[in-house]
N, C-alpha and C positions, 0 to 999 in steps of 0.2 A: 713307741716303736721307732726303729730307725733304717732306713732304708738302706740297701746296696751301697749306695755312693755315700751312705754317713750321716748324710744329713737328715734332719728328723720332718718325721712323715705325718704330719695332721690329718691326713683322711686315711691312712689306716687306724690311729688311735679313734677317729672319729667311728669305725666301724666298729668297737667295741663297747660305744656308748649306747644305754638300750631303751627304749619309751620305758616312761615312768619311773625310770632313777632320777634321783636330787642329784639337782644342778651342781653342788658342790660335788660329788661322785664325777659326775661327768667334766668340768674343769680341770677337775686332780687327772683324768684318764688325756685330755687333752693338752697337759702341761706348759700351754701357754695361753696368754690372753687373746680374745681373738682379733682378728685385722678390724674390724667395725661390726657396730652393732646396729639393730632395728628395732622400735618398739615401735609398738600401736596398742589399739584399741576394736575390740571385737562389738559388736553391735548387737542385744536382743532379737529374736526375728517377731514377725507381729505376737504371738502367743507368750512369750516372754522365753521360748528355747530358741536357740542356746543362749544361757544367761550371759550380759555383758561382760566382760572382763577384760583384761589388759592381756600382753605377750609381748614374748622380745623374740630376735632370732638374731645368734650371733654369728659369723663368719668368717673361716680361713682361708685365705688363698694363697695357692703359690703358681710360680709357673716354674716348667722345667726346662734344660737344653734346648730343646725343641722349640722351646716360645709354645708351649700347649698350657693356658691356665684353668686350672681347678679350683673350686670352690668346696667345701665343705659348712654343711650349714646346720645347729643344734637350734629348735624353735623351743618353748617354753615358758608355763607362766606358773604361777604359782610356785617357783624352787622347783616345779617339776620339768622332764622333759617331754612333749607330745609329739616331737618327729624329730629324728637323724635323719641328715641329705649328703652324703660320704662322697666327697669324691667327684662329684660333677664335673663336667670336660664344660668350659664356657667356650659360648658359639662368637667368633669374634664378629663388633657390627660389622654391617656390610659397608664395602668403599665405595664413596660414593664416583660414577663415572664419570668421567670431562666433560664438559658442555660441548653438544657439537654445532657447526657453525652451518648456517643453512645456506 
């Protein structure tokens, strides 16, 4: 998809990606690789649910005129996908204040 101003728009193609399509589906619908990725490692709980396994979550950001950035985030393991996060407004840190002099 391609926004207003032309330029293409990762968290709305992100909202067309849906739980439980393959990873390749949702890349092709995202048309680009993403800014960085995350992998880990999920842990048994004592019973042995949920069973161990690995996961990645990869992500896009941009920001706009405004300086407002967004994030877009697909999680997944298995080739599959287990959550879209479309579109996120990121909360900028806080600045930190002057030291005051006593």
């Amino acid at each position: 998809m391609t926004s207003p101003d032309g330029h293409d728009d990762p968290h709305a193609r992100c909202a067309l990606v849906n739980v439980g399509m393959n990873l390749r589906e949702a890349l092709a619908i995202m048309r680009r690789l993403p800014d960085s990725t995350l992998s880990g490692h999920s842990a048994a709980g004592p019973a042995g649910d949920p069973p161990a396994g690995s996961f990645a979550i990869d992500f896009w950001q941009t920001t706009d005129a405004q300086g407002i950035r967004r994030t877009s985030a697909l999680r997944y393991s298995g080739g599959t996908i287990e959550s879209a996060d479309c579109g996120r407004v990121d909360v900028a840190p806080a600045v930190p204040s002057p030291l005051k002099e006593d």
